[in-house]
Legacy VTK file of the C-alpha trace (Angstrom):
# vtk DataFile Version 3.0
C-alpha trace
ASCII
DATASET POLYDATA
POINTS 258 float
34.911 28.711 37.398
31.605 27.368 36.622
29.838 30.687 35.563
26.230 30.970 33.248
23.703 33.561 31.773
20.198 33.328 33.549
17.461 35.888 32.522
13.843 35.625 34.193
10.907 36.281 31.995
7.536 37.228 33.425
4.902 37.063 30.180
1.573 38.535 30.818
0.078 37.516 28.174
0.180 35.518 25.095
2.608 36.729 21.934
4.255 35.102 19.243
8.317 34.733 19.058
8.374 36.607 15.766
6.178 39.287 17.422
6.812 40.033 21.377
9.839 42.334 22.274
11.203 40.634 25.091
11.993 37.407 22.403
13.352 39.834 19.855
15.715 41.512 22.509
16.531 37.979 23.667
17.436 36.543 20.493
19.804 40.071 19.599
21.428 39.077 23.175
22.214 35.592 23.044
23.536 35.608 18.898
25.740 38.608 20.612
27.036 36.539 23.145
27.598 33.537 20.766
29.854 35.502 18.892
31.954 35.517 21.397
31.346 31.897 23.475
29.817 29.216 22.197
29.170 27.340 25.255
28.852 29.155 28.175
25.311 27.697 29.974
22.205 29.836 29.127
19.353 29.360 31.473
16.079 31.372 30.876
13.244 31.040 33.538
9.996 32.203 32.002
6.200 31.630 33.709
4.657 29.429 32.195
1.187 30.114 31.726
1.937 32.043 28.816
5.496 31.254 26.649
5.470 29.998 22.863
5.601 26.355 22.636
7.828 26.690 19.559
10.229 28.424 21.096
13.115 25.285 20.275
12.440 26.986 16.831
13.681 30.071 17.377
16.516 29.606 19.790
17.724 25.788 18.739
21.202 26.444 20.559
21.759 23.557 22.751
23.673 25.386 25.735
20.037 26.858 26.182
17.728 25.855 28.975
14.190 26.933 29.641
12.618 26.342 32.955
8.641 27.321 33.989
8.314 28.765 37.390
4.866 29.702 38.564
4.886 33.447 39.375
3.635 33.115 42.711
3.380 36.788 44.380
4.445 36.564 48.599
1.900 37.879 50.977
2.680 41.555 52.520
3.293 43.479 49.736
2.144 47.204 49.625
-1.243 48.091 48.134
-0.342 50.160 45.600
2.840 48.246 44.552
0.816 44.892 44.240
-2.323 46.649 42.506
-0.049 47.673 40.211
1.559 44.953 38.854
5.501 45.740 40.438
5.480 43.025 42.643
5.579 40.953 39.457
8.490 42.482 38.311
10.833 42.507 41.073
10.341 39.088 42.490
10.958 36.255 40.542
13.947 38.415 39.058
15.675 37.621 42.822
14.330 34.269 43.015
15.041 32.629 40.060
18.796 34.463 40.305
19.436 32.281 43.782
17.558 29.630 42.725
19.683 29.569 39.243
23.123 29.170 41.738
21.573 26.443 43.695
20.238 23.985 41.652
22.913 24.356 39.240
25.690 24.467 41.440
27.348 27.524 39.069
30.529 29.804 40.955
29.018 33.145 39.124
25.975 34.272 37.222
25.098 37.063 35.115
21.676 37.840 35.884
20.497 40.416 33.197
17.473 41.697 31.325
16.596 40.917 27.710
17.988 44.303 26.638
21.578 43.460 27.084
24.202 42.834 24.012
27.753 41.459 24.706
30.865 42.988 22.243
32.891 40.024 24.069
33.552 36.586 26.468
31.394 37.524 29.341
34.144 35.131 31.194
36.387 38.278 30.988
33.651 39.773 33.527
33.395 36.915 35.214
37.905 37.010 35.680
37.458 40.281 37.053
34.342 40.144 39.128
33.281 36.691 39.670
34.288 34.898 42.964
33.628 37.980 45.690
31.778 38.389 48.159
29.824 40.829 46.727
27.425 41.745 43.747
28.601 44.065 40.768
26.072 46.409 38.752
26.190 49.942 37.418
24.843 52.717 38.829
21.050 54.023 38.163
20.364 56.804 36.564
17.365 58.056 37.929
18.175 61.383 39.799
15.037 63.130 40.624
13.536 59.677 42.567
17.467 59.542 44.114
17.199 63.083 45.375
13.762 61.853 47.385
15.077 58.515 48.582
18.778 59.900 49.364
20.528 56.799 48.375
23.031 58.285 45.277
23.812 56.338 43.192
21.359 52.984 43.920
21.803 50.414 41.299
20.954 49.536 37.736
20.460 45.625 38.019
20.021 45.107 34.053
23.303 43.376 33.930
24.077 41.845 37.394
27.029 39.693 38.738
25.961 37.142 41.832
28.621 34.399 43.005
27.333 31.620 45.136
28.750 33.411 48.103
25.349 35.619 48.173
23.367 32.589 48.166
23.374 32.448 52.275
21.801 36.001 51.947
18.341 34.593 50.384
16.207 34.460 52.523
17.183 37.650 54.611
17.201 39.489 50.779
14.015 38.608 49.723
12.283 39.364 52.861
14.064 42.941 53.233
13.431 43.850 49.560
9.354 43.706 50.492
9.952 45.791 53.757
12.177 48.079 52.588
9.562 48.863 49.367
6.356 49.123 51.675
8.228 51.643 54.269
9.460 53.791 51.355
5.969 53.765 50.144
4.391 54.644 53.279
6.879 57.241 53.858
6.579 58.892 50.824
2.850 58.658 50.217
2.066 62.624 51.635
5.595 63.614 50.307
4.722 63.336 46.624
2.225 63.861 44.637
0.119 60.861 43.567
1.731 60.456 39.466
4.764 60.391 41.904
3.812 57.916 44.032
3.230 55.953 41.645
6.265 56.417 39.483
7.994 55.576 42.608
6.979 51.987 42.630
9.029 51.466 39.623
11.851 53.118 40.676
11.904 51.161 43.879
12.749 47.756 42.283
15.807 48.827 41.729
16.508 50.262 45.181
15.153 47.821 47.253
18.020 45.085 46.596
20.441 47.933 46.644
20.064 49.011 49.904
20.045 45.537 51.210
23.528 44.710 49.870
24.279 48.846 50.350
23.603 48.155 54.287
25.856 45.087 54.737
29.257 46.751 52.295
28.043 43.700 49.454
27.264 45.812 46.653
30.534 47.097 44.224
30.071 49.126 40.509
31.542 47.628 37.619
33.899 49.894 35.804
31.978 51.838 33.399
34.190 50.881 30.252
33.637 47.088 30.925
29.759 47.396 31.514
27.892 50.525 29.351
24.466 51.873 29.552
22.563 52.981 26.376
23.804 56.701 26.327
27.170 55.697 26.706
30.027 55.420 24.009
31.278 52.055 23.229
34.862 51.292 23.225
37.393 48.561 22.707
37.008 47.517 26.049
33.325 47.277 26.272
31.876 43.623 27.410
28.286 43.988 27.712
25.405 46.818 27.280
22.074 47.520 29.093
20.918 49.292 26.163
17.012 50.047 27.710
13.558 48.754 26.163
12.823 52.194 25.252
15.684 52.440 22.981
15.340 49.014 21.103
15.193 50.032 17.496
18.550 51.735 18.096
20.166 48.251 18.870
18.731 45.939 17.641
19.296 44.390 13.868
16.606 45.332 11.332
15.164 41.721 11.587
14.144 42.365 14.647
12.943 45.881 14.884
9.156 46.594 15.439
LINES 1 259
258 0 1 2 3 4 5 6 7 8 9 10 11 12 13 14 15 16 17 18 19 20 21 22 23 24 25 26 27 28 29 30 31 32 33 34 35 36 37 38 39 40 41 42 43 44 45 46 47 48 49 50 51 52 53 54 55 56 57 58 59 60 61 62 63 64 65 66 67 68 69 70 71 72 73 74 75 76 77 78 79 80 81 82 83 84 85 86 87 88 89 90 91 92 93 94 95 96 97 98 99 100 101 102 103 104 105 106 107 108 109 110 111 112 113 114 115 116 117 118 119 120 121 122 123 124 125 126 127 128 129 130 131 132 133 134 135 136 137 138 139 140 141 142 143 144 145 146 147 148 149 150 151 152 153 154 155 156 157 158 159 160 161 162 163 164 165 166 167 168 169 170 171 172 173 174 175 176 177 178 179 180 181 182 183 184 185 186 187 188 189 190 191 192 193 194 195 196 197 198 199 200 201 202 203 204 205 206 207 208 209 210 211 212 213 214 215 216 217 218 219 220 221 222 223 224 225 226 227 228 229 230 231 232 233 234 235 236 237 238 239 240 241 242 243 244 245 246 247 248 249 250 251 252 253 254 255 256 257
């Protein structure tokens, strides 16, 4: 199988690579994973108005590719979603994830965030999960939000398996993820109160995509001792960890801590 890492960075504004937290947590993840495979294609798409142009400096490891996309935001998007920055987020995440299987032809992908650490060969994922029809995640862990949109358990996408089989789902994807968000919006906007309205466009992200692949029986869970979250033990048969931002200084190596 032809199988890569490809994370999707969305910088705001300008930061150093010694300084910014996103670079810290991607250094931590990519010296974990090279622990473990040396060669296995890394391919980071970050917008490129504002990235370090010394960042060969601080990640010189060859199987390493960084590609500029212009963060271009579709039309259509909610007010109060757009306003607020979430349609940022969510789409070049999607995007960048397809467009990482087309143009470089690869069987599998891990899509994941920068706050992911690897305890072995992601290929040992990629054996179990890689070349189905569907994607793998965990499960969220948001319940209050779940309880509202009745969808248990959604999806955490921090660590996400796509095979090339989801490409022909694109276009259909990307265009349900922006109606499914405005409708729950609308819906919900004389439900809740307004900090939960609000709130609520976070939580979305990860729901959107879920019910998408939820609707047509694409979506599977890894199992929980292969993939952990951050309030989870760790065992021998642990592969990877979305360990959450908010946590950092409890993962990361005292180099890198703020």
């Amino acid at each position: 199988m032809n199988n890569a890492i490809v994370c999707s960075l969305r910088i705001k504004e300008n930061h150093t690579m010694q300084d910014y937290y996103l670079y810290k947590q991607l250094s931590h993840s990519i010296s974990t994973l090279r622990k473990h495979n040396k060669t296995i294609p890394v391919i980071v798409y970050y917008s490129s108005d504002n990235f370090p142009k010394n960042h060969s400096k601080y990640f010189p490891d060859p199987n390493i590719e960084f590609i500029p996309f212009e963060n271009n935001i579709s039309d259509g998007w909610y007010p109060t979603f757009l306003d607020g920055g979430f349609a940022d987020v969510i789409e070049h995440r999607w995007i960048n994830a397809f467009r990482a299987l087309e143009d470089f032809k690869f069987d599998n992908i891990i899509y994941m965030d920068t706050d992911t650490q690897f305890f072995k060969d992601p290929e040992i994922l990629f054996g179990i999960y890689g070349n189905t029809p569907y994607i793998w995640t965990r499960e969220d862990t948001c319940e209050v939000e779940m309880k509202y949109l009745k969808i248990y358990p959604g999806m955490n996408d921090g660590i996400t398996i796509i095979s090339k089989s989801i490409l022909k789902h694109k276009d259909l994807c990307l265009e349900s993820i922006r109606k499914y968000i405005n409708y729950t919006l609308d819906k919900y906007l004389s439900i809740m109160n307004k900090d939960e309205h609000f709130h609520l466009n976070w939580i979305i992200i990860q729901y959107a995509a879920y019910d998408y692949f939820w609707q047509r029986n694409l979506h599977r869970y890894f199992n929980k001792k292969y993939v952990t979250l951050h309030f989870e033990d760790i065992t021998e048969h642990a592969i990877m960890q979305h360990y959450f931002t908010g946590n950092s200084n409890h993962f990361l190596p005292d180099h890198l801590k703020s």
